[in-house]
N, C-alpha and C positions, 0 to 999 in steps of 0.2 A: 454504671451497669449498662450493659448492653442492651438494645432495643429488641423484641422480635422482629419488629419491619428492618431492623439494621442488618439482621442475622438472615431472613430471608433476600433481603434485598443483595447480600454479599453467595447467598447459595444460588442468587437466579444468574448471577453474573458469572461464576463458576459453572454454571450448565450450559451459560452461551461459550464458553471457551472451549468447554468440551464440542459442541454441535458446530461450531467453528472450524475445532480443528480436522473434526469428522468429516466435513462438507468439502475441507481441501484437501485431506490425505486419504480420505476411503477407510475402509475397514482397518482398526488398529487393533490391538491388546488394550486390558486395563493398566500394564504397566507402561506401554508406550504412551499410552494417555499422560500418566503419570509424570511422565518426562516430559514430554511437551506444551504442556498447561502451567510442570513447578505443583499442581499441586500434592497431595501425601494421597498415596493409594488407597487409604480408609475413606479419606473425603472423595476420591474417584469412581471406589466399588458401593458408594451409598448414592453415589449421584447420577452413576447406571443406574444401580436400580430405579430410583424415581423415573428416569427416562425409559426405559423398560418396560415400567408401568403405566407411565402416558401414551405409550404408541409412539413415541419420536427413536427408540432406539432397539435393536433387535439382534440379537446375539446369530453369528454367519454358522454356517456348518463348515465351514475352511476354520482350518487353523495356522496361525504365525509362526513365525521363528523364534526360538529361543534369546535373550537377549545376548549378545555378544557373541554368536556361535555356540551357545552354551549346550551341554548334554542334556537339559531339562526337558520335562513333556512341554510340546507345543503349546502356547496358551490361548486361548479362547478368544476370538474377535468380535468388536460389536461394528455394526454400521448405524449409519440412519437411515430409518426408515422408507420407505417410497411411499408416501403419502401421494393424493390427486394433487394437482395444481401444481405453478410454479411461480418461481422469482423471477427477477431482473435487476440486472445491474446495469448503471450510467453512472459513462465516465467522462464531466466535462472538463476535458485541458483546457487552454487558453487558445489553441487553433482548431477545435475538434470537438468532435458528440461522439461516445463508440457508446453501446447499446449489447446487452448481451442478456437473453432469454433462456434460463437455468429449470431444469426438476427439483422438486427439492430435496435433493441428492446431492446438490453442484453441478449434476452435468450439464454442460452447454448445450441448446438445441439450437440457435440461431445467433448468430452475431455480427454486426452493421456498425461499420467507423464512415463518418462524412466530416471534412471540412467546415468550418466553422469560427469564425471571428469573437467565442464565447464573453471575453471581455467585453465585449464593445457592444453585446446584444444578448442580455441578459435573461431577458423575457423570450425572445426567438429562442434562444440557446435552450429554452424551458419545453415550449414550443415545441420544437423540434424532438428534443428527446421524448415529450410523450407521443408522439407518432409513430417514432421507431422503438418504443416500445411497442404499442396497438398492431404496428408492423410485425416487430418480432415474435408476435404471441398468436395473427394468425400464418403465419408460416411453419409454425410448430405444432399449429392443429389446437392449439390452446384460446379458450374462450376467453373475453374481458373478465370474467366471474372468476375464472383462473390464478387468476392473478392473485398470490400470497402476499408478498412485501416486495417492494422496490427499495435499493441501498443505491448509493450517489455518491460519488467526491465530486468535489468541485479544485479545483486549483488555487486556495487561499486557505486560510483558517478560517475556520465554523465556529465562532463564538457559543460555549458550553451555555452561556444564557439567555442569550437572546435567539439563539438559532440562524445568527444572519452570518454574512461572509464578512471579513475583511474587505472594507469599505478600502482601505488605504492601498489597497495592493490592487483593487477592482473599483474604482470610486462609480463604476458604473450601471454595478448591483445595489446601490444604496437603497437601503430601504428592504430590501427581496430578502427572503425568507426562501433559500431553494428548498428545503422539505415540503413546506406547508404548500406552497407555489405548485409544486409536482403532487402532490397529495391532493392539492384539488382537481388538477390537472386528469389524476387517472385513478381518485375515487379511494385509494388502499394506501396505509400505511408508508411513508417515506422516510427512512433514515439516511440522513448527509452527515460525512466528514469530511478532512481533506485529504489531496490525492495521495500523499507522500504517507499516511498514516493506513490506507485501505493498502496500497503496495508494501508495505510493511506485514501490513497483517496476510497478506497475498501469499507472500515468499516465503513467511515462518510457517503458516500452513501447509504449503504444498510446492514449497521454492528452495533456495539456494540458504536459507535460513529455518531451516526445519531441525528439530530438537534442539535450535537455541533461545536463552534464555535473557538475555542482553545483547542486545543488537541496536543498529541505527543504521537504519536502509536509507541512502541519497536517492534522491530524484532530480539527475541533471538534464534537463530537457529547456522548454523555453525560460523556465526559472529553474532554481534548485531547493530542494524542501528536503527535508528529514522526517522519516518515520521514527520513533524512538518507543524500544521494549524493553523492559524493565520486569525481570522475577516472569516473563513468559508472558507479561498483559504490555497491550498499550498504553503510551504515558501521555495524555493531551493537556496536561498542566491545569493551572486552577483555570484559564479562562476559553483553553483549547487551542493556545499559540504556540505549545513547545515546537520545537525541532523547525523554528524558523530559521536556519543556517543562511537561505538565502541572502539573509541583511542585516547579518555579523557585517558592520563596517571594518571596510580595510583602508579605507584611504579622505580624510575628512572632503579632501581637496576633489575627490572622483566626479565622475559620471553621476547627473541626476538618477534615480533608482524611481521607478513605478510607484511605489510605495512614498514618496517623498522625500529622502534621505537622499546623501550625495555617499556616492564611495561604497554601496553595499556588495557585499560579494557578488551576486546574480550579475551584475553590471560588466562586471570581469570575465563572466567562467561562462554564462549562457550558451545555449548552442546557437542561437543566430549569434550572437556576438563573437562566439569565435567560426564561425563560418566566414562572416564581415571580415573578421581582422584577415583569414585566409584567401581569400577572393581576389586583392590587387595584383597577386603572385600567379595567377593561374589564368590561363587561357580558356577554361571550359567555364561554366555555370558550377559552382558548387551547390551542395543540398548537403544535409548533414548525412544523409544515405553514403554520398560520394566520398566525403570526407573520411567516412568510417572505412570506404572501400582503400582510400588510401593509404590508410592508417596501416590495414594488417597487409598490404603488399611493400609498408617500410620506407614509403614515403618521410623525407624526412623533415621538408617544413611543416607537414604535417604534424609527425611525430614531436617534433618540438614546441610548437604551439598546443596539442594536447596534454603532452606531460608538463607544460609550464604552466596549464589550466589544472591540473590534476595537483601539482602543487602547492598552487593559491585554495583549493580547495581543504586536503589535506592539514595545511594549517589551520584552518578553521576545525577542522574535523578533531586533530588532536587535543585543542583546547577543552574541545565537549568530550572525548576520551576522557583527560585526565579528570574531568568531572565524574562522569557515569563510569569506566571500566569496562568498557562492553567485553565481549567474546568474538562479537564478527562486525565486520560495516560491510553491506550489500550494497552494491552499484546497482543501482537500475536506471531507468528514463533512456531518451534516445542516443546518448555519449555511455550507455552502459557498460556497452560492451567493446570500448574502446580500453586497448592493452596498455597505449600510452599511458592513458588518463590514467588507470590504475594504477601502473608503474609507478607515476609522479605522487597521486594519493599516497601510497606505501610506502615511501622512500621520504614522504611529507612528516606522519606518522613515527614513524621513525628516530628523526631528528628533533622535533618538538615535543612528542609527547614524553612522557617518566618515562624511563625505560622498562619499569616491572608493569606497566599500562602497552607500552608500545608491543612488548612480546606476549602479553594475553593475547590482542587484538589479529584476528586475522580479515584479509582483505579479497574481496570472491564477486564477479559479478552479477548480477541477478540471471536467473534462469527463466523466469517468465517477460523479460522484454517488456513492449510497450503495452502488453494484456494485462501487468500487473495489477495495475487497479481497475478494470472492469473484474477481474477474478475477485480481488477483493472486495467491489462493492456486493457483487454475489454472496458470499461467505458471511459479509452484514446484513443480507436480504434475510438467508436462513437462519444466522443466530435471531433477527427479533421474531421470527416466523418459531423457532423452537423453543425459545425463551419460556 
């Protein structure tokens, strides 16, 4: 028999997917709701209501489009609310703090990326980001007291029990708790995940992955990570490690791996690593900016060192296909929007994966860039803020 706190506990989760999806795509229909959460329009038009009733959600005087061009009357749009105060979202990569001060609405009011060694200075990297939040909240006119919820990734897995990061990928947060850490930090509520799971949730809300239902967004930046959606929700596994792609081993005999392993895919595909391997060919200073500049002018060691990364990636990629079946894999991080890479992904796909898997799956790169997960830690600030 089913618990009450089972039944509530699974109807508050369903309201943050709505208030979710609300906070990145703006005023929708109940059916478009419907579509984009997975769940059944009876469970969506009872669960307005409740939000309705609470003051979190509030029917627009515009009306939408019919769905598919259809003849039908317009149907009815809800938003969220514009309640006082707001959120913020922190996004720490492994070279970087970005910072971004939200209504709780999703709109951005201020937003602040700096440099930063985060691996290697754990507590500073803590540090840091609560100033540029306190920074970002008086630039916005917004008091300390303002402040609703802070959402966070961090660049590793967030252990669903303990709360702490992957020790093995960061051995230099041991011990840190970034929620709890940031929470005392700045007084208010802190939810963390990892980055590749907030860019995931980024892009289905209000990205290159909106109305899909099974997805796996890559994050090929200084590592590579996988977000994974599953039936419209995210899937963080029993202990919150899924969609660790980066170190799928490929080669026993490889390159030591941060993490401790020899041979792991990151080791291969990194964007400093293939910047490295590109750099003894080239007479200027590479950066991955440049790289990418060279990529879409047709460049073709370039080109080919991308798409032989895109490759190595893609096989890994299809093996987790022919597991889960997605509908789309989304490129994001700062190799995102390289065509090569894609190419070589798709062409990866392709050849390895079933083929009744390979032609489900289609291959698109992310639209939000390197904002994806400061967007998505936003969109986690407000689902626990509407919850």
């Amino acid at each position: 028999m089913v618990s009450p706190g089972s039944l509530e506990r699974l109807r508050a989760g369903n309201r943050r997917a709505i208030t979710s999806l609300l906070a990145g795509e703006g005023p929708m229909s109940r059916a478009d709701l419907a579509r984009g959460t997975g769940l059944s329009r009876t469970t969506v038009s009872s669960l307005i209501a409740d939000l309705i009733a609470t003051g979190h959600v509030t029917e627009t005087a515009a009306r939408g489009k019919p769905h598919k061009g259809g003849s039908g009357r317009p149907p009815l749009l809800v938003t969220l609310s514009a309640p006082a105060g707001g959120v913020a979202g922190v996004d720490l990569g492994h070279g970087h703090v970005r910072v971004a001060v939200a209504d709780r609405t999703g709109t951005v009011l201020t937003e602040e990326h700096v440099l930063l060694d985060v691996d290697a200075q754990g507590t500073a990297a803590l540090d840091r980001a609560a100033a540029l939040v306190r920074d970002g909240l008086a630039r916005a006119g917004l008091e300390e007291a303002d402040l609703q919820a802070v959402g966070m990734c961090v660049p590793a897995p967030v252990d669903r029990r303990s709360a702490r990061v992957s020790t093995g990928i960061m051995p230099r947060w041991s011990g840190l708790q970034p929620a709890e850490e940031l929470e005392r930090r700045l007084g208010v509520t802190v939810v963390a995940d990892n980055d590749a799971n907030l860019g995931a949730l980024a892009e289905l809300g209000h990205g290159a992955a909106g109305g899909a239902h099974d997805v796996i967004y890559l994050k090929i930046a200084s590592g590579v990570g996988a977000g994974i959606v599953l039936g419209g929700r995210l899937h963080r596994g029993a202990s919150g490690t899924a969609g660790e792609i980066g170190h799928v081993q490929i080669g026993e005999d490889g390159q030591v791996c941060r993490c401790g392993n020899r041979g792991c895919l990151e080791t291969l595909v990194s964007a400093p690593r293939l910047v490295a391997l590109l750099q003894p060919a080239y007479d200027e200073v590479l950066s991955v900016e440049r790289v990418l500049e060279l990529d879409a002018a047709g460049d073709v060691g370039v080109r080919r060192v991308l798409s032989d990364a895109g490759r190595t990636i893609g096989r890994a990629v299809a093996d987790l296909a022919n597991s889960l079946n997605p509908q789309l894999v989304v490129v994001g991080g700062s190799l995102g929007t390289s065509a090569s890479l894609l190419e070589g992904l798709r062409g990866a796909i392709d050849r390895y994966a079933q083929p009744a898997t390979a032609a489900a799956v289609s291959v698109a790169p992310g639209r939000l860039g390197d904002r994806a997960e400061v967007a998505g830690a936003v969109a986690l600030a407000i689902a626990r803020v509407s919850a």
